[in-house]
C-alpha positions, 0 to 999 in steps of 0.5 A: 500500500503507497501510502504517501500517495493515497494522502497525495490522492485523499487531499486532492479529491476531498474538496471536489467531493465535499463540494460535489456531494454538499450542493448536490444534495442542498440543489435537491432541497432548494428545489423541492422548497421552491416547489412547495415541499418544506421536509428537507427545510424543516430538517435544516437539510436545506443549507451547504453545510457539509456535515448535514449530508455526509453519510458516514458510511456511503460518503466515508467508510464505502469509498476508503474501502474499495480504494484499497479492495480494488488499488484506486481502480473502483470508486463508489460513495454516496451521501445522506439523500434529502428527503422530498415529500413529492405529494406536497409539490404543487404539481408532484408529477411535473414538479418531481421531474425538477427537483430531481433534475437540481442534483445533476445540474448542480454537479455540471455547473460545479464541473463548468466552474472547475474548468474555468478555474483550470483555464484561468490557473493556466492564463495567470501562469500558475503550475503547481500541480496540486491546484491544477490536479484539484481542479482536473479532479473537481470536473471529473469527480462532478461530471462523473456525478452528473452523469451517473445520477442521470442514469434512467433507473430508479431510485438514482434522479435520472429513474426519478426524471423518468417517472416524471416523464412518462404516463401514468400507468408506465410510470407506477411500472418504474417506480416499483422498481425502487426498492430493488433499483440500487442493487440493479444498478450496482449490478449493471456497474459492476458488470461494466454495462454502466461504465460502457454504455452510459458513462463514457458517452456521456461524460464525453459529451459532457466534456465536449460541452464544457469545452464548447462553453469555454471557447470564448474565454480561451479565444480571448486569452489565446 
């Protein structure tokens, strides 16, 4: 075990986690407060306060572990879910689609401002590699959270987007998946269907975008 390393690793990603997590979880709770549901409020899990959603075991425990079971190769965390009472939304069918949407969008903004740092990090000519692996570190990690989320399977946002979208009755067949959906989707990741099928395509185009977004800037810098 390459201890010095894994510290070198840990004090990277820690920040870019922390913050990727924390407004993942506040953008849900924003959200549903913004559509009528006070729960995630009333439980003071509406605020960026870190601790509020770290979960000791899926933020913590769970990702320490498959560092060292798989040699860095294999990474999977969770934080504390906000709770959304979808039935006090105003509208919970079209409401729900938003309030889940909040979390992967929030990770994509995160991801577009890490780039920005990059760039600008580069244009003040600032090379020490601990910031610029930070900020490589703050894109992946929140690309990687936007794009896994938006997975179309419940209980992960993107299955409860789809819930959102689809009639009724197609609807209530998806949801019934949930209980069951976590163990599928780790199913479908540890057979690398995940990996292949939905993450590398997507976070392809992720980038594509964030580079698109920022041609202008690097244009004037250039």
């Amino acid at each position: 075990m390459d201890i010095p390393n894994l510290i070198q690793t840990v004090s990277i990603y820690a920040l870019p986690v922390l913050f990727a997590i924390t407004v993942h979880e506040a953008a849900h709770g924003y959200a549903a407060r913004h559509f009528g549901d006070n729960t995630a409020y009333m439980l003071g899990r509406v605020t960026l306060n870190p601790l509020k959603h770290i979960d000791p075991i899926g933020t913590i425990a769970m990702p320490l572990l498959l560092y060292f079971a798989t040699s860095g190769a294999f990474l999977f965390g969770y934080a504390k879910p906000v709770p959304v009472n979808f039935g006090q939304l105003r509208n919970p069918k079209r409401d729900m689609i938003w309030v889940a949407l909040a979390g992967p969008a929030s990770n994509f903004a995160q991801a577009l401002l890490w780039a920005l740092a990059l760039v600008l990090l580069a244009a003040l000519g600032v090379q020490e590699p601990f910031f610029v692996k930070m900020a490589q570190a703050g894109i992946l990690v929140n690309l990687v959270m936007w794009a896994f989320n938006l997975f179309p399977l419940p209980p992960l946002d993107g299955g409860r987007i789809l819930v959102g979208l689809l009639p009724h009755r197609q609807a209530e067949m998806v949801s019934r998946i949930e209980p069951w959906g976590f163990f599928v989707v780790m199913a479908l990741v540890i057979a690398g269907v995940v990996g292949t099928l939905w993450l590398r395509p997507l976070m392809t185009l992720g980038y594509a975008v964030i580079n698109l977004l920022l041609t202008p800037l690097l244009s004037l810098l250039g």
